[in-house]
Each structure stands twice: as structure tokens, then as C-alpha cells.
N, C-alpha and C positions, 0 to 999 in steps of 0.2 A: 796582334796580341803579344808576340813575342817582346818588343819594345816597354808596351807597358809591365806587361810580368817581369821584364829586366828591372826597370826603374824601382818596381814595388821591392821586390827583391833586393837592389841594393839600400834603398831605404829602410827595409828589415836590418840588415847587417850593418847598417849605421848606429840602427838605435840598439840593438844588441851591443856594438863595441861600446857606443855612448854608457849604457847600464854597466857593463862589466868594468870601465872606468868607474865611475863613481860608486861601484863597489866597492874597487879595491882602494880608492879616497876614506870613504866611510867605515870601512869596515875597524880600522884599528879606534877610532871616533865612538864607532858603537861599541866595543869592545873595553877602552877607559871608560864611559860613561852609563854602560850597563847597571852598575849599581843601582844608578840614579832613575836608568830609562825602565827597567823592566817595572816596579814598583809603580813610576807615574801610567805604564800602562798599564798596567792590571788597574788602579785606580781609576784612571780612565773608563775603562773596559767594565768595570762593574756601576761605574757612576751611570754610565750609558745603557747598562741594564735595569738599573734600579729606577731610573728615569722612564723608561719604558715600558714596565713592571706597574707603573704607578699608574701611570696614562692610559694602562687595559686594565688595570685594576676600575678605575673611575670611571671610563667610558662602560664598563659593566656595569658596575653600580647603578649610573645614569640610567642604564638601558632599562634596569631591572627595576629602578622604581617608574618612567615610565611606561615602562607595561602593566605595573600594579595599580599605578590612577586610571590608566583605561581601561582596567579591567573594571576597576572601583564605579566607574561612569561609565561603564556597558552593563553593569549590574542596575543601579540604580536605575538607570534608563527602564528597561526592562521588567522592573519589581512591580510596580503598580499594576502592568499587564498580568503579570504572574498571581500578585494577588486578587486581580478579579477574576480572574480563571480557579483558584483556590477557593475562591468566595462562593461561586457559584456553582462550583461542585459538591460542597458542603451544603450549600440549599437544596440542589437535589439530590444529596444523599439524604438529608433531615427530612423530604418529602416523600423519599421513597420508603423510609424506614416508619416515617408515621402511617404510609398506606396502607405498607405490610402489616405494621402492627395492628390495624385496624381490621386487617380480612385477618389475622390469627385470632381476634376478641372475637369478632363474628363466628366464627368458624367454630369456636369454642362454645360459644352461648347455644348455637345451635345442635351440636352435641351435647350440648346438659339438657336442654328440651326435648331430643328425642330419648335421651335416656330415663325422662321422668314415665 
């Protein structure tokens, strides 16, 4: 293992001298040309926001009117069961309220007869 950990090791300290070269290449480069570079990045930098800003904004939208059609077409599916379930609850309420009403007539007439 020592072998290999030497090799990696000196391959580290290669590209370490490698970067701290072309540091000290670039550096005066970025330095004249900052005016020019900070600007195109921030431009950059916000264009690449605003682009990806857009793309969650729309993949939301998207999502959010596909959930509202199937919500739209799990309702309708659904309605007609619903309304015959409504339908025929209101039958037997309109039948239970005509019985009642019936034994309360009776129930009445037969207290006026015994009161005569």
C-alpha cells in the first residue's frame, strides 16, 4: 500500500503545483478583465436562475392543473352514484314523513272522537 499512497500522493502535489501555476498565470488576467468578468457572471448567474425559476414555476403549474382534471374526472365519475344515493334517500325520507304524517292525522282524529 505504501507504493500506491506514494504515487497518489505525488499526483496530489503535481496538480496542486499545476493549479497554483495557472493561478499565478490568471490571476493578473482576471484582474484586467474583472470589469468585464464579474458583470457576465452575475449575468450568467441570474440568467441560470431565472431559467430554472421558470422551469419549477411551469412544471408546477403543469402539476397543478393535472391534479384539477382528475380531480374534475374523479368527481364526475362518481356523481351519478352520489346522485342516486341523494335520490333515494329523499324517497325514503318523503316516505317516512308521509307515514308519520299519517299516524299524527290518525292519532288526532282519534283524540277528537274520544273527546266528543
Amino acid at each position: 500500500m505504501l507504493p500506491v499512497g506514494g504515487g497518489l500522493l505525488a499526483l496530489a502535489g503535481i496538480t496542486l503545483v499545476g493549479t497554483l501555476i495557472g493561478l499565478t498565470v490568471t490571476t493578473p488576467l482576471f484582474i484586467l478583465f474583472s470589469p468585464v468578468l464579474v458583470p457576465a457572471a452575475l449575468l450568467i448567474g441570474f440568467a441560470v436562475t431565472s431559467f430554472s425559476a421558470s422551469g419549477a414555476l411551469g412544471l408546477t403549474g403543469f402539476r397543478s392543473l393535472s391534479w384539477v382534471a382528475s380531480y374534475v374526472q374523479e368527481a364526475t365519475r362518481t356523481m351519478p352514484e352520489s346522485l342516486d344515493q341523494a335520490k333515494r334517500r329523499m324517497q325514503d325520507m318523503a316516505g317516512y314523513a308521509g307515514q308519520r304524517t299519517k299516524e299524527v292525522g290518525q292519532e288526532i282524529q282519534r283524540k277528537a272522537h274520544e273527546g266528543k
